[in-house]
C-alpha positions as CSV (number, residue, x, y, z in Angstrom):
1,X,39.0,-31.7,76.4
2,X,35.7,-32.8,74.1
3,X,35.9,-36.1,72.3
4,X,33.7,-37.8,70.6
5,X,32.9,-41.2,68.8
6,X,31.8,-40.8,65.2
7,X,29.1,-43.6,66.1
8,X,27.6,-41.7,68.9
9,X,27.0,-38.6,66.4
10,X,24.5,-38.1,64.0
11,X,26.0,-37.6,59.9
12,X,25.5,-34.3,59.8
13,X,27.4,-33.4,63.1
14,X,30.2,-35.7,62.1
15,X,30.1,-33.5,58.9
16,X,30.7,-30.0,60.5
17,X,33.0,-31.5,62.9
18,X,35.6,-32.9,60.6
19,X,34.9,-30.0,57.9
20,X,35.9,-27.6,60.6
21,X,39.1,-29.7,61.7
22,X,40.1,-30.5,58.6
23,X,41.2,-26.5,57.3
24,X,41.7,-24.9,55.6
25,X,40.8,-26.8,52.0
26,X,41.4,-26.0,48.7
27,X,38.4,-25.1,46.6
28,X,38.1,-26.9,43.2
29,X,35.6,-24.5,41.4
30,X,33.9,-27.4,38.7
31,X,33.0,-26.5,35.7
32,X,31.1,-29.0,33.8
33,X,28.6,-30.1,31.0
34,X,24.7,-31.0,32.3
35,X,21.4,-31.5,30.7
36,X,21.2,-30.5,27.1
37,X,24.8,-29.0,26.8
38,X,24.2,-25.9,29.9
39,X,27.3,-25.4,31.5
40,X,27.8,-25.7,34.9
41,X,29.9,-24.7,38.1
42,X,30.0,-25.4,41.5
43,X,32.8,-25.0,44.5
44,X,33.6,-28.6,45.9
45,X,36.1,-28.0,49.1
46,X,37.5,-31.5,49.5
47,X,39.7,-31.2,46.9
48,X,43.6,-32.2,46.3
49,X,46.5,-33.7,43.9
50,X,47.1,-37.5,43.6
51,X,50.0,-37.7,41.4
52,X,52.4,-35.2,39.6
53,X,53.2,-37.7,37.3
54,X,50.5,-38.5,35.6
55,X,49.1,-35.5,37.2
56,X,45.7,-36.3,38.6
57,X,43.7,-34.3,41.0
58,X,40.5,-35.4,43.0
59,X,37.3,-33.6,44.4
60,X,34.5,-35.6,46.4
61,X,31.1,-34.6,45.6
62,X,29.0,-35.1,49.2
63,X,26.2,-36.6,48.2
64,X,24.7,-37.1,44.9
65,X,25.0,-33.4,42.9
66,X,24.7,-31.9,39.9
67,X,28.1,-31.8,39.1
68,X,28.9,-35.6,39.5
69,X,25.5,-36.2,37.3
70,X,27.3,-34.2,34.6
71,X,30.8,-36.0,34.9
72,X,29.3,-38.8,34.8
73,X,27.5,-38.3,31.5
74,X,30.3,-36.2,30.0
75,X,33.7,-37.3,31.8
76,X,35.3,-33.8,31.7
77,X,35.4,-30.9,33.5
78,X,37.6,-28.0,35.0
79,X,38.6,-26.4,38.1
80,X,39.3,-22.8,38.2
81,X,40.8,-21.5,41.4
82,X,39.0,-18.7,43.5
83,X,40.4,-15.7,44.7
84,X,38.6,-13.1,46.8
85,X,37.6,-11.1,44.0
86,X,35.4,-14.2,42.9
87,X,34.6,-15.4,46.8
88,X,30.6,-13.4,46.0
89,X,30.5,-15.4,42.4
90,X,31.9,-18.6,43.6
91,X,29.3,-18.8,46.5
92,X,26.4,-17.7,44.2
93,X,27.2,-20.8,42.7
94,X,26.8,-22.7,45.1
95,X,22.8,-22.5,45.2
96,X,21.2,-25.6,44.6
97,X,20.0,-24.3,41.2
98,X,17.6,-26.8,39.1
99,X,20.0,-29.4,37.0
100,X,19.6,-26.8,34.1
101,X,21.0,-24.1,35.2
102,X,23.7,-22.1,34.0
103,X,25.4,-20.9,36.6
104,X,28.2,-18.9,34.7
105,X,24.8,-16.8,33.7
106,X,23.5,-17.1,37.2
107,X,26.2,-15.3,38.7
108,X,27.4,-12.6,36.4
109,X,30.6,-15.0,34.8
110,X,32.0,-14.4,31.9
111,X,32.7,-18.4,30.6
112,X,35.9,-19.0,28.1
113,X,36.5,-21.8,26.0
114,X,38.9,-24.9,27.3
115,X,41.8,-26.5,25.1
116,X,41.4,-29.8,25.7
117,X,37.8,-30.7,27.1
118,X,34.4,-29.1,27.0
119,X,33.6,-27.9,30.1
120,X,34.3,-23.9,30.1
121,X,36.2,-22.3,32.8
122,X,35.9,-18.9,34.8
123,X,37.4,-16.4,32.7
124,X,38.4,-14.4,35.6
125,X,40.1,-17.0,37.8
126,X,44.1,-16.7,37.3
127,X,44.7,-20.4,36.8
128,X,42.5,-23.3,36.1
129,X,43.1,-27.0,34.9
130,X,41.3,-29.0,32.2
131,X,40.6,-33.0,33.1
132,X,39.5,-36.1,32.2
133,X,37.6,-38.2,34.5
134,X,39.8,-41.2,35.7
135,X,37.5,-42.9,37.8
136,X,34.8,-42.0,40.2
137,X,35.3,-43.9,44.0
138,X,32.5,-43.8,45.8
139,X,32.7,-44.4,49.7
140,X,30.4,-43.6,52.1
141,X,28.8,-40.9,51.2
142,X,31.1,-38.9,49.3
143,X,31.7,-40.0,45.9
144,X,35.4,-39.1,44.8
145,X,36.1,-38.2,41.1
146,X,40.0,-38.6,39.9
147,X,40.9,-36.7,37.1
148,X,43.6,-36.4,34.6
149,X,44.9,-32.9,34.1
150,X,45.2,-32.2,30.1
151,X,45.9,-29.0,30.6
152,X,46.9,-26.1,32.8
153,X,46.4,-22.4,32.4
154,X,48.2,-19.8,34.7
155,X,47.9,-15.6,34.2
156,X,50.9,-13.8,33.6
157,X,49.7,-11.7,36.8
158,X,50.5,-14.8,39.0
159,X,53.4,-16.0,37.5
160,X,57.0,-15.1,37.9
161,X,60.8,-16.8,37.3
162,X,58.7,-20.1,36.2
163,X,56.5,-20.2,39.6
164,X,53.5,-19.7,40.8
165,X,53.2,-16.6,42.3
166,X,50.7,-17.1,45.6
167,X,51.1,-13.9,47.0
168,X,49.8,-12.7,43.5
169,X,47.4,-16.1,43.0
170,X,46.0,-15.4,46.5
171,X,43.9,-18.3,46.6
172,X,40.8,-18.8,48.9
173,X,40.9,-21.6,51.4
174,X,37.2,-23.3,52.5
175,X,37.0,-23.7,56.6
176,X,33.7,-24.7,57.7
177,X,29.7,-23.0,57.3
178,X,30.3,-20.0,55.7
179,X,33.8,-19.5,57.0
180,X,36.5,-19.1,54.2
181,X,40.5,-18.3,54.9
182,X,41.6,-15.1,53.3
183,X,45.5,-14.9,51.6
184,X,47.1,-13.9,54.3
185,X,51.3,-14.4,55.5
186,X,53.4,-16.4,53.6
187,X,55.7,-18.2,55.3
188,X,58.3,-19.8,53.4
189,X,60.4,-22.7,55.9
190,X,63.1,-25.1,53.7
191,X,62.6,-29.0,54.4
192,X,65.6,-29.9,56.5
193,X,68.0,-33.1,54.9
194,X,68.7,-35.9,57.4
195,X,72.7,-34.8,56.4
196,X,71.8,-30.9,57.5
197,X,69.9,-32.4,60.4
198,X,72.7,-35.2,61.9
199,X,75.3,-32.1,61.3
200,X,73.1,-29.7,63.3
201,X,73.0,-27.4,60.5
202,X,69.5,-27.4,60.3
């Protein structure tokens, strides 16, 4: 079996290594405000919830980008969720356009207005959430932004009996290159109780 020490490989090895170990990740889709008020977006695939309550969610931007320029200046922004309908879009947007472009334009996107911040999101994308910036952590070399989610916005096509639907949502999960995870089986397996477990009901 290979292992390795992270101080025996170079930065961008130890990159692809844990990028393709560490899979599949959610895609936070950031929309956000940049130079002279040009909206922008850009997929960011290490990307989770902190806390439910206050809800707060995080993405790391590797390196110094656009998008942690623009939250920086204007601490808002939005994540809209990708589906494979949007995997073409969503990696158009990933060029590493000049700081003023507007990649909504860029890649055919039709923009629609948030509730509670500025920052637009992807009209297509069945669910999104509107934050605030909480704090940006930087460490290492990925700079972490925490955000506080001031609102949420699910489709009526994904949601059903007060859920989220994910066959429906179908979401797009990042692996590593150009490798995504396509919605595949669901698999739905109930946490066992310590009771159900010491019974042998479980």
């Amino acid at each position: 079996m290979p292992t390795f020490d992270p101080a025996d490989l170079s930065p961008d090895a130890t990159y692809h290594l844990l990028s393709a170990l560490v899979v599949p990740r959610p895609i936070a889709w950031v929309g956000s405000i940049g130079r002279d008020g040009v909206p922008n977006l850009a997929p960011h695939s290490f990307f989770n919830v902190v806390s439910s309550d206050p809800p707060i969610v995080h993405f790391t931007s590797t390196g110094t980008k656009d998008t942690l320029a623009n939250v920086r200046a204007h601490p808002e922004f939005t994540v809209s969720l990708v589906t494979p309908a949007l995997l073409a879009a969503m990696n158009t947007t990933a060029v590493d356009a000049p700081p003023d472009t507007d990649e909504f334009a860029l890649a055919g996107l039709e923009p629609v207005g948030s509730v509670t911040v500025a920052p637009p999101r992807v009209a297509a994308s069945p669910a999104a959430l509107e934050c605030t910036v909480r704090t940006v952590l930087s460490m290492g070399s990925g700079h972490m932004v925490f955000g506080d989610v001031t609102h949420l916005h699910v489709d009526d096509a994904v949601w059903r009996d007060g859920r989220v639907d994910h066959e429906a949502l179908a979401p797009v999960g990042r692996l590593s290159g150009s490798r995504y995870a396509m919605p595949g089986t669901i698999t739905e397996l109930k946490r066992p109780s310590w009771t159900d477990l010491e019974a042998g009901t479980a």
